[in-house]
N, C-alpha and C positions, 0 to 999 in steps of 0.2 A: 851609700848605705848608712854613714853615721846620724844622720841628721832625719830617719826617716821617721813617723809616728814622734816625734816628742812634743807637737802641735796638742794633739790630743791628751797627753801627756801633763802635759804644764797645765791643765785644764784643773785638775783634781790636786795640784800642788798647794800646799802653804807657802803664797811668795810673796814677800814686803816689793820684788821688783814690779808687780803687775798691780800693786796699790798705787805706785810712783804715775805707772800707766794712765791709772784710770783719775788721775787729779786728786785723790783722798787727800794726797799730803800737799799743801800750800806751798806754793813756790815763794822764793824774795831775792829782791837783787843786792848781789851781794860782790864787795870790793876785789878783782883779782889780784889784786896783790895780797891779802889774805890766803889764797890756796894753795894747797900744794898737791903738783900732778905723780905722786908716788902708790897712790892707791888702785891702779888701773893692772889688771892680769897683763895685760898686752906687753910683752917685753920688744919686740921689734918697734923700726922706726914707722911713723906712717910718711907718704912722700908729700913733699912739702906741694904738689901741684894740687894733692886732695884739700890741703888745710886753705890754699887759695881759692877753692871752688869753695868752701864751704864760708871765706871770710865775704867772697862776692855773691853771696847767695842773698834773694831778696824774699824770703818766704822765714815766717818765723822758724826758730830755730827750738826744738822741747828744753826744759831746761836740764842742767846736766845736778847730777846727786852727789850732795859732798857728806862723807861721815863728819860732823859738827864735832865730834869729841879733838879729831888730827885735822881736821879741814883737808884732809884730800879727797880729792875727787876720784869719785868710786865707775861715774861711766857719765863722759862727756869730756873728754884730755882734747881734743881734739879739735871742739867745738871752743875751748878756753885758749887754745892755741889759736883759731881762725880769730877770736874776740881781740886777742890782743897784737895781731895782726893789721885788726881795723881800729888799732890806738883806742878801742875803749877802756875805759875802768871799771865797768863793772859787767854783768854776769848776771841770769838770773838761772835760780837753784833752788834744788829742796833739798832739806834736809836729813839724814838719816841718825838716828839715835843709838842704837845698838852699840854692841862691844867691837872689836876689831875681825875677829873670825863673822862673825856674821855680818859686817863688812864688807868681809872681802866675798865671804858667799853673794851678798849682792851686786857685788862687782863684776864678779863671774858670767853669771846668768845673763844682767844687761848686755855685756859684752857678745854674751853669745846670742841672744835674741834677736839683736838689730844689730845696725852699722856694719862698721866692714867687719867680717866675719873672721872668730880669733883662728887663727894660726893651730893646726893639731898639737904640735909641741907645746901651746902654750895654755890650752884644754887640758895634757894629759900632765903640764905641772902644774895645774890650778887641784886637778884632780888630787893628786897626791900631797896638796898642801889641808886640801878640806877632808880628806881621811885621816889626816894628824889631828887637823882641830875639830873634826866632827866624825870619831872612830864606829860610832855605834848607827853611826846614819845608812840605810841600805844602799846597796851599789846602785839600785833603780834610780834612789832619788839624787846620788852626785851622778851618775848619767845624766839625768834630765838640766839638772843645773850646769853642768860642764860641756853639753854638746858631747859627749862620747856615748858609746852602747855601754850596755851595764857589765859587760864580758869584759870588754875591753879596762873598766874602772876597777875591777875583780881581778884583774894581770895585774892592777898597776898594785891595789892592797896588798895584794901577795908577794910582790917585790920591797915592798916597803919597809923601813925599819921598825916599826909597829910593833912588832908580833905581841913585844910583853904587856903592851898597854889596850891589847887588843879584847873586845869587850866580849862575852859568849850570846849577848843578841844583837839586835839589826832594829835599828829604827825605821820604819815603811814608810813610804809615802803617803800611804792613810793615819800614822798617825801613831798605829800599833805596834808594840814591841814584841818581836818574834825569836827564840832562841834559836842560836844555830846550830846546838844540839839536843836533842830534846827526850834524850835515853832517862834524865830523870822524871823527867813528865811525863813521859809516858806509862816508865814505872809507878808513880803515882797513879797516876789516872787506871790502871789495873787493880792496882790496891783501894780506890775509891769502887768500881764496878762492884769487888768481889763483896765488899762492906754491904753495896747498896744496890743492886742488880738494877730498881726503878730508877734510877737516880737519870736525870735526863743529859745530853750529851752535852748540853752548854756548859751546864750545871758544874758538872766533872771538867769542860774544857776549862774555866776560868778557874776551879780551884787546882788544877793543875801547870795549868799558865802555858797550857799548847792550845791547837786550832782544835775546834765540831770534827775536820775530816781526820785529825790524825789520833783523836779519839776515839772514833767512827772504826779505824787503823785499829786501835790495839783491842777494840772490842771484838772484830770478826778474827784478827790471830786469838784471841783467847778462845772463843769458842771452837776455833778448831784445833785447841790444844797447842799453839806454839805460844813463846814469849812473847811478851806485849813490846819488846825490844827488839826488829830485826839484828841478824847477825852484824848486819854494815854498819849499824848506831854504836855496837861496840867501840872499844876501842880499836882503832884503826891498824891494822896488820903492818912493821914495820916494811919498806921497800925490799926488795931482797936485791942486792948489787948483781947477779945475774937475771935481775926480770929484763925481760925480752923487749927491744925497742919498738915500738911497732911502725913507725916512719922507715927505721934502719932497714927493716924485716922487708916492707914495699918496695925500699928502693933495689933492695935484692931479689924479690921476687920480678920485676920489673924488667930485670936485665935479662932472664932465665930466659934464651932462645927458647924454648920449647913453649913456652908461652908467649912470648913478645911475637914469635913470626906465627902464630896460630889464634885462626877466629873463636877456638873454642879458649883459647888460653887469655885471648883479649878481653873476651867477655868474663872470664873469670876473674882479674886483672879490677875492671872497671866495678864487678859487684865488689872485689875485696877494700879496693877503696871508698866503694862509697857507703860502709857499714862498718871503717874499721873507725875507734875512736883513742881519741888522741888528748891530750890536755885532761885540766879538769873541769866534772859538768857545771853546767851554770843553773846549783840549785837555787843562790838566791833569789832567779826568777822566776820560780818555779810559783805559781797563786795558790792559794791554799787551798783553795776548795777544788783543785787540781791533781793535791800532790797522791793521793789514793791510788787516784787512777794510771798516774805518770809510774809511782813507786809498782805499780803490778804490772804495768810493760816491760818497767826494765826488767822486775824477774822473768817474766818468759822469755826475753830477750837473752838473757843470762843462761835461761836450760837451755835455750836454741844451740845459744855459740858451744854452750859443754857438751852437747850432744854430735853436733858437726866437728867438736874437735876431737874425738873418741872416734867419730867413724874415718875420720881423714886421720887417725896417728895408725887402725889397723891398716891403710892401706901400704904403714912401713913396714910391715912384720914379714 
């Protein structure tokens, strides 16, 4: 599953790794004794039977990319290991100019791209080294560069020491900077409507600094009268230490004889699992010209469940 769609993906990325690809940057040979193999995500060993297949290999070999500032080799340890295996001296490379964090971004990515393929542990500490040095970058895009799903890069942020340094937007993959909460823009963007009713939806998005659809959003709640702020953009309702676990709740309902040995109690069983939810959602994936239609599912979804849970609390009375 991890690795599915980021073909198409990588398509639409800004990456110095697929400039490397494509010959942009001139290769030269350069001394191995010069390098140093520290700059590579890969923390495990590779077996020394691949570095001999790779030292007796009679097909040219891509050059490998060293950051010129430290001279480590950012993806190609491997290939520098089979070279000096076959007693040469020298190496051919391109070069990389950047700072060390984008570096090691490039390191990453090659890594995951081609060759032996990295290690999930060592994806999911690449990941949480590029949320430290790149906090504002969306989960989508260190998915794409990490080989994980962006769900998965989204646990790891949320686990992460961060929090204070943590920025309140998200850089995209396209380019654009999108807040991750957007209760004062859209406040704005109300306050620009009521100034200028003509005023067009771009217009208002950009001087409000949110998307066309969540404009589009605070325009049809104003007209029908509610806050251009759903309740949920508020601030966020503390946990209450008795909210209800909902894993805990299945695995108890799960056990209930009266349901476990009955077809009608199976199939009850099977719909409560597969609609109950768990975690948090994954808005950051959410596309913007999307999120209108997504935010007005889950409300009906939300009267649904209030409405089923009123009629199943009278069946206690």
């Amino acid at each position: 599953m991890q690795n599915q769609g980021f073909d198409c993906d990588r398509q639409d990325l800004p990456s110095p790794w697929r400039a490397y690809q494509s010959g942009v940057v001139p290769a030269e040979m350069v001394p191995i004794s010069r390098l140093r193999l520290g700059g590579s995500p890969r923390t495990g060993d590779v077996s020394a039977e691949h570095i001999r297949v790779l030292a007796r290999a009679t097909v040219p070999m891509p050059p490998i990319i060293v950051h010129r500032g430290t001279m480590c080799v950012l993806d190609g340890v491997q290939r520098v290991r089979a070279a000096t295996l076959s007693a040469r001296e020298h190496i051919e490379a391109q070069f990389f100019d950047g700072d060390e964090n984008e570096a090691f971004v490039l390191a990453v990515e090659a890594n995951t791209a081609h060759g032996l393929p990295l290690s999930v542990t060592d994806r999911k500490a690449a990941a949480a080294r590029i949320i430290l040095s790149h906090p504002t970058r969306s989960d989508r895009w260190i998915a794409v560069i990490s080989g994980l799903t962006a769900s998965t890069v989204g646990e790891i942020r949320r686990r992460s020491t961060v929090e204070a340094a943590r920025s309140n937007t998200r850089l995209g993959r396209d380019g654009r900077t999108r807040p991750l909460d957007s209760s004062d823009g859209r406040r704005l963007a109300g306050e620009l409507m009521r100034a200028d009713p003509d005023r067009s939806l771009r217009d208002i998005a950009r001087a409000a600094g949110i998307a066309p659809s969540t404009v589009l959003d605070v325009r049809n709640r104003i007209s029908c009268g509610e806050d251009p702020v759903p309740a949920r953009k508020s601030v966020p309702p503390p946990r209450r230490p008795d909210e209800p676990d909902p894993l805990a709740i299945m695995r108890t309902l799960c056990k209930d004889p009266s349901l476990r040995l009955t077809e009608a109690g199976r199939t009850l069983l099977r719909w409560l699992d597969a609609h109950t939810v768990t975690g948090e959602p994954p808005v950051a994936d959410v596309p913007a010209h999307c999120a209108a239609a997504i935010a007005a599912l889950a409300r009906h979804n939300a009267r649904f469940w209030s409405e089923f849970g009123d009629r199943v609390s009278d069946l206690d009375d």
